[in-house]
Structure formats: C-alpha cells, structure tokens
N, C-alpha and C positions, 0 to 999 in steps of 0.2 A: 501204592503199597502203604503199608503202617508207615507210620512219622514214630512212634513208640519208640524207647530206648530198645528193645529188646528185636526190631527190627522183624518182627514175624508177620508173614503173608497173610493178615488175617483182616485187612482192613479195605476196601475199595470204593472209590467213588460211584461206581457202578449200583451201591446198595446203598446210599446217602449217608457214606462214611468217608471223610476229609477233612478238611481243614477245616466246615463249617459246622462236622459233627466234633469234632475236639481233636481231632487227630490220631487219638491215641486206641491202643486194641482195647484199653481195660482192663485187662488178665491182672488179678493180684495188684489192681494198684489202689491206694489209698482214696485218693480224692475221685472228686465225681460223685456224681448220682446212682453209679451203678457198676456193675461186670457182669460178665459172662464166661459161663464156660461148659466147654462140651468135652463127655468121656464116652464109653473109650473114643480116641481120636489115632487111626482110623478105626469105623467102624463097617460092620457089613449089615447095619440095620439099625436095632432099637438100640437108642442113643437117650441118655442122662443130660439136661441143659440145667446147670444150676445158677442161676440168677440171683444178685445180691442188688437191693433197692436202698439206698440209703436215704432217699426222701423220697414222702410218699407221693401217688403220683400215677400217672396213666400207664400201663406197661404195653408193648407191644412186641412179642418173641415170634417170628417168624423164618420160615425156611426158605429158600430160594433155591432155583436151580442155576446153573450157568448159564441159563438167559435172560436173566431176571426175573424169571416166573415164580409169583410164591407157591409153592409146592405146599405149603403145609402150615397154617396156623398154631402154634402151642401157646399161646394167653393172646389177651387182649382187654384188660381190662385195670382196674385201680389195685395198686398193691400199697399195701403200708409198707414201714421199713423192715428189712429180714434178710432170709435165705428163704428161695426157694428152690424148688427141685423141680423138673418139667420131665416127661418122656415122651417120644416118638420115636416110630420105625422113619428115618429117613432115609434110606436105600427104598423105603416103597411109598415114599409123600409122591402124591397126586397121580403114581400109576396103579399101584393095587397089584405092582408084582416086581421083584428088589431088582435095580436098577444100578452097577458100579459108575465111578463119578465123581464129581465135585458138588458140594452144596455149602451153600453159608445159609447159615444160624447167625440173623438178625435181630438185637435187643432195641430196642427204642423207647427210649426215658421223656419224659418232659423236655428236657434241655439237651440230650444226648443220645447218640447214637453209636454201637459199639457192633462188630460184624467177626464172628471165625468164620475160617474154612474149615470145611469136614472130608475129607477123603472117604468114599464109599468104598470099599472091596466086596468081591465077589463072594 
C-alpha cells in the first residue's frame, strides 16, 4: 500500500511503486519530479490523467490492468516541465468494448515512479 501520509490505496509494488520508487502516491505533493492525477475517479470510461513534470525528462503514463497487463499507453516520450493533460477511455484500454474493474494509471519519471487506482463502473 501507499507509505504516503495521506494513506490512499494508490501505490503497489506490483506496478514498480515502493520503497524503491519513493514510497509516496504523489497526489498534490510538492517535492519530486512529478504527480499524478486521474478524474473523474471512479469512472465508467474516458478518463482526464493530468501529469505535473517538474524536471524535464523521459515520461512514461501508462495503464494496467489487474494483472499487470498494460492495457493502454497515453505518452511515452520527453516532457519539459508543466501541466499536462492526457485522455483515455480506460474501461475499454486493450478490449475495444467497456469493461468494469480495477486499473492503475502509471507515471514513470526519470528517478520516480507514482501509481493511482481507478475504479471502472459500468
């Protein structure tokens, strides 16, 4: 689970977030390379990732399912520092027709690594 003060389910080792990604979810916090965050949460589909880069740097946003599958790609590439905005249907990443569920929304920074869950509804 998250090591974060704020104690949210949003972190697992399972998706190369612990102790050796920094521990923490991210959500709203200062330091670091970066955050994450997904709206609406839950969702029943097309889903908002907005990602904050604070040094620039290789990005990697990706989706998984509860088997670790990446279901779904949204960047992969160099960001300078900013806000950015991402979107996908993640109730339909990798089947091509809306699936209820779990999925985490995985950011991956140069030096960090930060993971939400997403609840899918029907």
């Amino acid at each position: 689970g998250c090591s974060c003060a704020r104690r949210r389910p949003c972190c697992s080792s399972r998706f190369g977030v612990g102790a050796a990604g920094g521990g923490a979810c991210g959500g709203g916090l200062g330091g670091g390379s970066g955050s994450l965050t997904v709206t609406p949460e839950p969702t029943s589909g097309a889903a908002r990732v907005r990602v904050v880069v604070r040094r620039a740097g290789h990005v990697t946003v990706a989706v998984f399912d509860i088997a670790g599958r990446n279901c779904l790609t949204l960047a992969d590439r160099w960001y300078e520092p900013g806000e950015y905005e991402l979107e996908g249907d993640l109730a339909r990443a990798s089947t091509g027709h809306p699936v209820a569920g779990v999925r985490f929304v995985r950011l991956a920074l140069e030096d960090r690594v930060v993971a939400r869950t997403v609840v899918i509804v029907p």
